[in-house]
N, C-alpha and C positions, 0 to 999 in steps of 0.2 A: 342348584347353585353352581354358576361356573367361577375355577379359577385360573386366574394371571397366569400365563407360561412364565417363568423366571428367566431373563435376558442371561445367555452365556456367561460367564464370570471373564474372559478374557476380553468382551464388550469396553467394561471400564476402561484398562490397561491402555487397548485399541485405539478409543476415541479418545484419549488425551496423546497420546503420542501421533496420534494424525492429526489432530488442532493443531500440532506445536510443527510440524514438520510440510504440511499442508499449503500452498501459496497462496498467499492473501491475495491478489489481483487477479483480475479475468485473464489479463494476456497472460501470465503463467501457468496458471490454470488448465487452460484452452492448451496453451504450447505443452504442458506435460501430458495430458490426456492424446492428443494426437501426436506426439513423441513415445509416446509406448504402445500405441497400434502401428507405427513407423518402424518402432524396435521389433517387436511380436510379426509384423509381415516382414520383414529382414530375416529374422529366424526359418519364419515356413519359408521363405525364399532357399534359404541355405538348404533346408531339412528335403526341400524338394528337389534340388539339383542335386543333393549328396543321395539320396534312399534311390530316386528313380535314373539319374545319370549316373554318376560319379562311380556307385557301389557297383551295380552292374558290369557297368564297364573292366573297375578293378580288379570284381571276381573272373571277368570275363579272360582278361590279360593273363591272372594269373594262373587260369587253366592252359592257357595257353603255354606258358613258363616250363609249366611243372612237366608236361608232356616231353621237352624237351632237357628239362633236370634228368626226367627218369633216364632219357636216352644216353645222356652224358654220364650220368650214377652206372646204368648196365655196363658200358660201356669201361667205364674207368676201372670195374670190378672182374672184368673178361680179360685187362691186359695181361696180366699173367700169364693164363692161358692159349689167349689169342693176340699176337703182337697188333696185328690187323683191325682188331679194336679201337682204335685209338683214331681210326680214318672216322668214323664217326663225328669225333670232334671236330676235325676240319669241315666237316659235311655242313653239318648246324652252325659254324662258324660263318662261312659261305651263304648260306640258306637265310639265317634270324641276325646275324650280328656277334649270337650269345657266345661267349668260349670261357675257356679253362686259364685261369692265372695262377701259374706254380713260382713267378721269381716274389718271393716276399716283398722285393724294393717297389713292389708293382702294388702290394695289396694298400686299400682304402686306409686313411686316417680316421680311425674312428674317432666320431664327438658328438655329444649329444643333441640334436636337434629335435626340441619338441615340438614344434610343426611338421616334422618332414616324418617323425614318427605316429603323427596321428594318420598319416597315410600309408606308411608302412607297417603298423602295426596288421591293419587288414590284410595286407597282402601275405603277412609271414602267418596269420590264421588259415587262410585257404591253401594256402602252399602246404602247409601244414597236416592238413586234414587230406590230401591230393595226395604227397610223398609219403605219408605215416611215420613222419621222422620229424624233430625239431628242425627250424631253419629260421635262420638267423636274417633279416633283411635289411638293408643301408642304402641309403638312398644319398646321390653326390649330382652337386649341381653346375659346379666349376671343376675343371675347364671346360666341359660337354657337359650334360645330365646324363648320369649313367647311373644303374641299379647292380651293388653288389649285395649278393646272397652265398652264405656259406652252408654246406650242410657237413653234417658232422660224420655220416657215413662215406666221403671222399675225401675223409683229413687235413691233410694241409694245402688244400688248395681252397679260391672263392672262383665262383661264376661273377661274370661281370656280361650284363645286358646295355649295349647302347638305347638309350632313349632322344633318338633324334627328334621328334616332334614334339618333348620338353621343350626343346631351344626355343620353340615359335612361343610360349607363353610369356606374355608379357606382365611382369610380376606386381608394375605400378598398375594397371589397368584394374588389375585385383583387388590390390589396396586399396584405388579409387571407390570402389565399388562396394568394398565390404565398410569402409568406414568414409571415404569424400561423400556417398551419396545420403545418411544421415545426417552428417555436419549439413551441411547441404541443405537438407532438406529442413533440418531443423531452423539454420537459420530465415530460410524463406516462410516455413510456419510464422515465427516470431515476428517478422516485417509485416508478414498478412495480416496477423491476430492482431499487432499494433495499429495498422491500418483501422481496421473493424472496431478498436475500441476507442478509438480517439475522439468521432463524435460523443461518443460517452463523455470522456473525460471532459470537453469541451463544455457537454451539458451539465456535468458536475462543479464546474469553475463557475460555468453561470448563473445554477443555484445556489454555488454559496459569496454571488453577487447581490443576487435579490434578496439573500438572507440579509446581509449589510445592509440593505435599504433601496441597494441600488436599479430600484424596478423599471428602469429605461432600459437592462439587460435585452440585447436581443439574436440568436441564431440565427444562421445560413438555414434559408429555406428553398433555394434553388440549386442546390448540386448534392451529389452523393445518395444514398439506397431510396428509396421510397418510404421505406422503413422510419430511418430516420429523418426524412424531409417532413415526416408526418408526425414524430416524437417534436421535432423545433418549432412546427406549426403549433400544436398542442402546448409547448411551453412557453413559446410568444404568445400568445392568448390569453395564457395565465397570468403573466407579469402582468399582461395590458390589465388584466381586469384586476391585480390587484394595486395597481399604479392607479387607475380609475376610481378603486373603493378607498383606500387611500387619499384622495384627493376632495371625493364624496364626503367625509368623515371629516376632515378638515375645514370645508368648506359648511357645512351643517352645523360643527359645533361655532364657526365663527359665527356664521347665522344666528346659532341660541345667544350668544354671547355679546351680539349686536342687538338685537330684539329686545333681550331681559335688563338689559342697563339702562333702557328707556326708562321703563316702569319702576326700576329702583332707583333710577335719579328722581324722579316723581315722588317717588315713597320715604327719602332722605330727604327733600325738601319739606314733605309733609310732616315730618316727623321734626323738624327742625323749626316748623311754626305750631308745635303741642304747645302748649300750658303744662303738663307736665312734663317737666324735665329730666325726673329719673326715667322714666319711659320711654320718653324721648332719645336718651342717651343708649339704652339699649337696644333701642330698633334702629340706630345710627350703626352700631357697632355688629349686628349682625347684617345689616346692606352692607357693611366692608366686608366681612366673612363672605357672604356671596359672592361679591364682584373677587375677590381673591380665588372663591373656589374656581369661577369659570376661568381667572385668569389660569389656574393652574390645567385644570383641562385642556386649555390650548396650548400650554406648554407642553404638556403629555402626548399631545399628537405631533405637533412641529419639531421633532426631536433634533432637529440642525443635520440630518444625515445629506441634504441637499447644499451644503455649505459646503464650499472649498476650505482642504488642509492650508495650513500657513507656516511657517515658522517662526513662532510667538515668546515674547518673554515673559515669563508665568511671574514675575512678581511685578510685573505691571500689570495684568490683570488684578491678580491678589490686590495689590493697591485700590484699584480702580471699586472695588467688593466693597471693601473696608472703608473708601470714601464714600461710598454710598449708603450703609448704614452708622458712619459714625454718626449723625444726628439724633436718630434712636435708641442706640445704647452704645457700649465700649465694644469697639473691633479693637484687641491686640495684634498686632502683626508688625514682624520686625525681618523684612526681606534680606534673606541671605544671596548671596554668588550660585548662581544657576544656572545652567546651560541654557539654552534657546530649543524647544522643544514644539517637535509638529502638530498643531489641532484643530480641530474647529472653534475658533478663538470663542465669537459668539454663545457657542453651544458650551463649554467650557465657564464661559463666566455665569451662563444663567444656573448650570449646576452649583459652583458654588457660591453663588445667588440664595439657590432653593435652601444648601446645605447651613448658612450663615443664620437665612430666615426660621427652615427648624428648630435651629439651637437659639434662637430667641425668642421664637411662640412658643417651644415647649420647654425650653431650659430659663435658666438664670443666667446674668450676666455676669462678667465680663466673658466675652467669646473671645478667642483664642484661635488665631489663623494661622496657619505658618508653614512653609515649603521646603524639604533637603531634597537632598540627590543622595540617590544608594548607586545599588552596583550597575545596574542595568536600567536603572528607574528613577521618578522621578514621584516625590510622595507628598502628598497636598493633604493638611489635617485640620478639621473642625473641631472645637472642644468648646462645651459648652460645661457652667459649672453648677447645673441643677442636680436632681436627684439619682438621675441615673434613667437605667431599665431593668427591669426581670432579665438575665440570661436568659431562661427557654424560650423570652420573646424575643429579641433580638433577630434569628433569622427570618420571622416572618415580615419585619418591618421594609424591604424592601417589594414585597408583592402590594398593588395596587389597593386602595384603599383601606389600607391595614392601617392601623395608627396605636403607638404604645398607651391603650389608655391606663392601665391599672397603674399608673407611676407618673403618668403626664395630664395633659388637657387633653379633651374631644374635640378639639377646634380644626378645622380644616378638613378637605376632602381625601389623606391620606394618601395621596400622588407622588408629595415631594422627591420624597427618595426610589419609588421606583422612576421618577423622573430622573433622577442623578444615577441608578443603576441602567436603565436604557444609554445614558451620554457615556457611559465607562465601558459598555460591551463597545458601543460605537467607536470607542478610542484604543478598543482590545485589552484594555486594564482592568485591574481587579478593586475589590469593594467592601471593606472590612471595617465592621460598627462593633465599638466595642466597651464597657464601663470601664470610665480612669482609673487608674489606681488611687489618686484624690480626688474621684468624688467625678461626676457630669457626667456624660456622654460626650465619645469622642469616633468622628467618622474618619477613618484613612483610604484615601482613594490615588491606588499608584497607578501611571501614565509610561508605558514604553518608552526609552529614551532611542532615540534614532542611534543606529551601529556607526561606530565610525570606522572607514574603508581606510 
């Protein structure tokens, strides 16, 4: 029996604070990943000019220095003795540059420079370890670059080293390089990586085109990688062929729906010359429930997403509902002051069409229509004054073929409302079924109101 290795305890901690701090998109993604192999070969850049030039060199210099300390230190320590000593200094003054500054008004302004001492610190280690004595090093860049060094075994004096081929370094060229060539580079990563993700994005605008409905979507298949000439190929293909099964499925159920009204106009007539007339009456009233079911069918495939927007006035529609079922029962509605709002007019009035006819095949009457305006929205409500529904059923009553039986009738092919919930994604609005607090079922379906600029 084998067991589980137990994942590190700092795992947890790790993976949520790198969710939260992690880039959601590719191009930043990509830009930080190749930003910190950018920074990391920056680093061995530096780490290699600094261990195999720079150091070398330093220590090289400051053997060089110290050789010539010693001779200046023997030297400063023999005057007593030997006046003659002191030609020494002129010697190596002549020779290197280096000399002896005894007028104070002459010695350096010390100030801290922590740049200038990450380079001088090396050299006062080696000088150090060379003399066998502390020594002090300052490093001065104006007016000339020059090197002062004090050592404590010749007292009040400092050595000053000219550094003439300082002057030749050019300190922007430095800057350029230590930090213009990441900016730099960073920024041309980020151009690139935007370049390379665009087709993406492109392809992600145009499926969530054909998610809309909109299956005439189509990409560039003649320019840019191979890669993705061959992803747009592949995605135009797919539109076509669901813009094709789509059209298939439309045209099929019209088909059933042409076909089958033959036979039940046949079956109404026959039914309408029975002798018996309760039976009669029955097999009358389920050919209506048929021909409604199919009607409803083709309303469920033609969802109007091929309709042009408009700029519509929603209690002229409402009207138009209300005039069209007042003959069969009481449409209430009493039009309020409403903005003018964008839709597919068509597609809009057969929902609340569907929504009118629910609440009178399954509710009791009077129906109840009626339109406000809220903050952002524009809210269109069905109320119908029957018994209501179960709460736990409620959310199912929008998926296809569901129907609230335990509280209503089994009448119809249960479309309605996922027909009015397809028109409401289509219009971006939401879809909220809910019991009155007096009693019926009441649907609210709110509609985006256009922003005003």
């Amino acid at each position: 029996m084998t067991t589980a290795t137990p994942e590190p305890i700092y795992r947890g901690w790790f993976d949520r604070i790198w969710s939260k701090i992690k880039p959601k998109s590719a191009v930043w993604r990509t830009t930080l990943v190749i930003s910190i192999v950018l920074v990391v070969s920056q680093y061995l850049s530096l780490a290699f000019f600094w261990w195999n030039l720079y150091l070398p060199e330093m220590r090289q210099h400051a053997h060089y220095v110290a050789v010539n300390l010693s001779l200046l230190r023997n030297a400063e320590q023999q005057v007593l003795e030997n006046p003659q000593a002191l030609e020494m200094h002129e010697w190596i003054k002549r020779s290197t540059g280096i000399e002896v500054i005894r007028n104070p008004d002459e010695f350096p302004s010390l100030k801290d420079k922590p740049f200038a001492e990450f380079f001088t610190q090396e050299l006062e280690e080696q000088l150090r370890r060379e003399l066998h004595e502390p020594i002090d090093v300052y490093f001065e860049f104006k007016p000339t670059p020059r090197l002062w060094m004090y050592i404590p075994s010749m007292k009040d004096v400092w050595i000053r080293e000219p550094l003439v081929f300082f002057a030749q370094y050019n300190p922007f060229i430095i800057i350029a390089w230590v930090i213009g060539v990441p900016i730099l580079a960073i920024i041309a990563i980020v151009t690139l990586v935007r370049q390379l993700n665009r087709p993406l994005k492109r392809l992600e605008l145009a499926a969530r085109r054909v998610a809309k409905g909109q299956h005439a979507t189509m990409l560039e298949t003649q320019r840019g990688p191979s890669e993705i000439r061959a992803v747009n190929t592949a995605f135009n293909q797919m539109t076509h062929d669901i813009q094709q099964a789509a059209k298939d499925r439309t045209v099929m159920l019209a088909g059933i729906s042409h076909d089958l009204r033959t036979p039940l106009t046949r079956l109404r007539l026959t039914a309408e010359m029975m002798s018996d007339k309760d039976l009669a009456e029955g097999m009358i009233l389920d050919i209506q429930d048929m021909d409604a079911i199919l009607d409803q069918f083709i309303s469920f495939m033609r969802d109007g997403s091929d309709e042009p927007l408009e700029l519509t006035d929603i209690n002229a529609v409402l009207a138009e509902v209300a005039a069209q079922f007042s003959q069969q029962t009481t449409v209430s509605f009493q039009p309020e002051p409403l903005p003018d709002i964008i839709i597919r007019r068509m597609a809009i009035k057969r929902m609340i069409g569907n929504l009118v006819n629910n609440a009178l095949r399954y509710g009791q009457a009077p129906i109840d229509l009626s339109a406000l305006e809220g903050r952002q929205e524009l809210v269109i409500k069905v109320r119908d004054h029957g018994l209501g529904i179960d709460e736990a059923k409620l959310p199912e009553l929008m998926q296809p073929f569901v129907r609230g039986e335990a509280a209503r009738t089994t009448q119809g092919s249960g479309l309605g409302l996922a027909i009015v919930a397809r028109i409401v994604r289509m219009h971006k609005g939401s879809l909220v079924i809910c019991n009155h607090p007096e009693g019926g079922l009441e649907v609210s379906v709110s509609l985006p109101l256009p922003k005003i600029v």
